[in-house]
PADRENMAR-962192 format. One record per residue (C-alpha): residue number from 1; residue in one letter; chain; x, y, z. Coordinates in steps of 0.001 Angstrom, whole numbers, plus 500000, padded with zeros to 6 digits. Last residue first. Layout:
BEGIN
resi:NUM; resn:A; chain:A; X:X; Y:Y; Z:Z .
...
//
This chain:
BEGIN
resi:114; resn:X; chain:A; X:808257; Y:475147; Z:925596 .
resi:113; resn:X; chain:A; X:810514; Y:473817; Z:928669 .
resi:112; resn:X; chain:A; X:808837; Y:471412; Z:931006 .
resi:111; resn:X; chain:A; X:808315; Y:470098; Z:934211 .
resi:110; resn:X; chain:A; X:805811; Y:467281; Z:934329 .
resi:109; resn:X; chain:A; X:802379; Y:467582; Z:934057 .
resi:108; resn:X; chain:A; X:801771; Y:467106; Z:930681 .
resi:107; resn:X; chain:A; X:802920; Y:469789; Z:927763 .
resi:106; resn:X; chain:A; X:801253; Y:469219; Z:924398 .
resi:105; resn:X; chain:A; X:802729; Y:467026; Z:921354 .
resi:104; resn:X; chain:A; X:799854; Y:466396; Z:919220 .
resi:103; resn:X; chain:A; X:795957; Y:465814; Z:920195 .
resi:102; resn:X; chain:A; X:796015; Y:462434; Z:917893 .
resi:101; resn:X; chain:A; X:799266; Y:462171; Z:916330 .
resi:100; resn:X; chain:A; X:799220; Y:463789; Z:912149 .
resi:99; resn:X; chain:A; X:800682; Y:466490; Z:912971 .
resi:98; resn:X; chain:A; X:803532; Y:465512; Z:914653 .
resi:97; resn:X; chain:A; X:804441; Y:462379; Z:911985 .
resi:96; resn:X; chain:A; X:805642; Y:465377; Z:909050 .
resi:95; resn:X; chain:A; X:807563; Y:467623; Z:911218 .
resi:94; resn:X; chain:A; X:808819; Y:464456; Z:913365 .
resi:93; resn:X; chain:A; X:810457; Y:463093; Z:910134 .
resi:92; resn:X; chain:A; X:812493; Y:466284; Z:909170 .
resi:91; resn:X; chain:A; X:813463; Y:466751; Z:913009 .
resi:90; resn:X; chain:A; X:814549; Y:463021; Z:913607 .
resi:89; resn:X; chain:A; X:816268; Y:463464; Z:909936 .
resi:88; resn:X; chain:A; X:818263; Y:466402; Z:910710 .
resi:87; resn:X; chain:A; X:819362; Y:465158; Z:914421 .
resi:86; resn:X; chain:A; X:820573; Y:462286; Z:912550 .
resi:85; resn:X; chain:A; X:822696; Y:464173; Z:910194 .
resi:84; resn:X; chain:A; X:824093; Y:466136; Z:913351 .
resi:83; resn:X; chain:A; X:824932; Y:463176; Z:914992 .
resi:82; resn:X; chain:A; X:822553; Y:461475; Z:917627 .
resi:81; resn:X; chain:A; X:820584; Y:463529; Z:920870 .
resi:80; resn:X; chain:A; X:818145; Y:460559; Z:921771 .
resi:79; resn:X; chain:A; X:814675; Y:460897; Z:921753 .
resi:78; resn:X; chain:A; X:812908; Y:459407; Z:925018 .
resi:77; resn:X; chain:A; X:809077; Y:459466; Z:924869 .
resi:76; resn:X; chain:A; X:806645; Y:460725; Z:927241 .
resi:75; resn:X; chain:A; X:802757; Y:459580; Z:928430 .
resi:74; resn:X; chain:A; X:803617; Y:456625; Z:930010 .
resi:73; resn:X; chain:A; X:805876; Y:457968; Z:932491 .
resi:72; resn:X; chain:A; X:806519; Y:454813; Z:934779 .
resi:71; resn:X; chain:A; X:809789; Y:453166; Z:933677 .
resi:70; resn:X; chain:A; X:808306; Y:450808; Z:931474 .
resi:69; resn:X; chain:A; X:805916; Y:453976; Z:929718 .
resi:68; resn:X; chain:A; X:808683; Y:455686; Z:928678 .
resi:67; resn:X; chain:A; X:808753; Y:454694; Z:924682 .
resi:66; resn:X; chain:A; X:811787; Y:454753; Z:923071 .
resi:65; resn:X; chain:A; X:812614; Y:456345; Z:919988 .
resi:64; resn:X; chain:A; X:814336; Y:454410; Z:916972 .
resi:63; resn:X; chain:A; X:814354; Y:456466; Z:913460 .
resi:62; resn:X; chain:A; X:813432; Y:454462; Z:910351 .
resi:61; resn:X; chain:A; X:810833; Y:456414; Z:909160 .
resi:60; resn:X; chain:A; X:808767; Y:453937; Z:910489 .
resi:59; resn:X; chain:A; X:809690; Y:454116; Z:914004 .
resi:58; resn:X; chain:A; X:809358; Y:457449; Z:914069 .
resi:57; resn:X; chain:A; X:805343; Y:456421; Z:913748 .
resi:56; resn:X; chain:A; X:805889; Y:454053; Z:916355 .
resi:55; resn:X; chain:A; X:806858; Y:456085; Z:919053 .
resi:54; resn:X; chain:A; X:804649; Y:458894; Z:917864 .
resi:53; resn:X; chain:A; X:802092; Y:456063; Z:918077 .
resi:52; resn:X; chain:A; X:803339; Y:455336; Z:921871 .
resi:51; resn:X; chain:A; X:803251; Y:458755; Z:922854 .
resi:50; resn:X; chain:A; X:799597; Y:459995; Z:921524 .
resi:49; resn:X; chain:A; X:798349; Y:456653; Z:922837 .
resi:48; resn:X; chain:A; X:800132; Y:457345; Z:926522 .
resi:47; resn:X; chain:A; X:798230; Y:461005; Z:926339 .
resi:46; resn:X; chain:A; X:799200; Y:464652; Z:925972 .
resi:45; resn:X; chain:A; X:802701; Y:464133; Z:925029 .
resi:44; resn:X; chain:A; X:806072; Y:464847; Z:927375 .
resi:43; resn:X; chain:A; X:809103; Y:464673; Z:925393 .
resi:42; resn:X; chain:A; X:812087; Y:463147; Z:927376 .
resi:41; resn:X; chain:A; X:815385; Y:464504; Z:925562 .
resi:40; resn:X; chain:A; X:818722; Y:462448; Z:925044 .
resi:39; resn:X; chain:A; X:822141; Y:462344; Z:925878 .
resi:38; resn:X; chain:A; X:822535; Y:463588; Z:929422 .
resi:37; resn:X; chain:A; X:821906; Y:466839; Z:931077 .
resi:36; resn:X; chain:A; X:818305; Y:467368; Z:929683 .
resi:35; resn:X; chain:A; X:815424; Y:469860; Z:929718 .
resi:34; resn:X; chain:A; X:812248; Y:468357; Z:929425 .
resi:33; resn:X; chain:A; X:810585; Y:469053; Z:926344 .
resi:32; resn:X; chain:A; X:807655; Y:470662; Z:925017 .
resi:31; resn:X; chain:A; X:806871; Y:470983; Z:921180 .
resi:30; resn:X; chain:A; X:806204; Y:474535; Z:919624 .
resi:29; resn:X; chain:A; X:808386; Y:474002; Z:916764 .
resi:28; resn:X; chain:A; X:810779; Y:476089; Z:916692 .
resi:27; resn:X; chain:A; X:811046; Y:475613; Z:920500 .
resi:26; resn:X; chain:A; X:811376; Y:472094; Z:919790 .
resi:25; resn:X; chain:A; X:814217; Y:472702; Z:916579 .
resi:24; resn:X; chain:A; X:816097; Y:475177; Z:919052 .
resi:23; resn:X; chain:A; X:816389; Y:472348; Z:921649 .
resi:22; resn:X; chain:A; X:817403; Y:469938; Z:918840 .
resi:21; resn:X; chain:A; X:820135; Y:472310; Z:917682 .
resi:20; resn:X; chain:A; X:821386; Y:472607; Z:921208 .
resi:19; resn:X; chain:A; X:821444; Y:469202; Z:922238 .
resi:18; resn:X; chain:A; X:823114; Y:468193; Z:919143 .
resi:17; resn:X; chain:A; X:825873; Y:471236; Z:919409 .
resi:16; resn:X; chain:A; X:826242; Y:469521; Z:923265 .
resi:15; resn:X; chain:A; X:826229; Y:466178; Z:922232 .
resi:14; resn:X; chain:A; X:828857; Y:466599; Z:919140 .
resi:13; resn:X; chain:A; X:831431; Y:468628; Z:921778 .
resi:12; resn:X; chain:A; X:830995; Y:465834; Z:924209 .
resi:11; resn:X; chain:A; X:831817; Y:463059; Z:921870 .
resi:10; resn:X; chain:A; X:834589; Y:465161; Z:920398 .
resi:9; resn:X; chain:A; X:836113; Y:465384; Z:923814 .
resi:8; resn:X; chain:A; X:836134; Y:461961; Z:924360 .
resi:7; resn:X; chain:A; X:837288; Y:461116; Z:920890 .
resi:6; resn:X; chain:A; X:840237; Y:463381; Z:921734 .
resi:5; resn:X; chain:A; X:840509; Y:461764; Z:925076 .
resi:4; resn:X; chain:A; X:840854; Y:458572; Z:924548 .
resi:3; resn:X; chain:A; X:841150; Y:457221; Z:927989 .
resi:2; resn:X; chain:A; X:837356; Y:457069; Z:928231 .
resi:1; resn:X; chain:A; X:837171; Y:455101; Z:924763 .
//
């Protein structure tokens, strides 16, 4: 796929317009992220429960996050920058699971935008 580089092109071109609707939908939202050169956002939460039943909440509506604990922030969650449909439904679903997560999304230590 590297030597294609039409699909290479469109790859980057779909990241960037994912990263910047997603970074709009945050802000929109009041949630804190870290800002992000690759493929995916780390959202910091106030505490590891918080993260992990976000985690698992997304999980339910069908959309895979990862959990950060494992690589020693236990408190954030990776969300991966997808298609534009799949931005749309990460957004849709995290509008409903947010409130409901114990103290919500708030900024931890870490540097953050929002």
């Amino acid at each position: 796929a590297l030597d294609d580089d039409e699909f290479l092109a469109r790859t980057i071109a779909t990241n960037r317009a994912g990263k910047a609707y997603l970074a709009k939908s945050f802000e929109g939202m009041g949630i804190p992220y870290v800002e992000t050169a690759a493929n995916f956002f780390c959202l910091p939460f106030a505490t590891e429960a918080d993260a992990k039943q976000f985690t698992e909440e997304m999980e339910r509506h069908g959309i895979i996050t990862r959990w950060l604990g494992g690589f020693g922030l236990p408190d954030c969650v990776r969300i991966s920058i997808g298609t534009p449909e799949e931005n749309e439904r990460a957004i849709s679903a995290m509008k409903e699971i947010l409130p409901t997560i114990g103290s919500g999304a708030e900024t931890a230590p870490l540097q953050v935008h929002g």
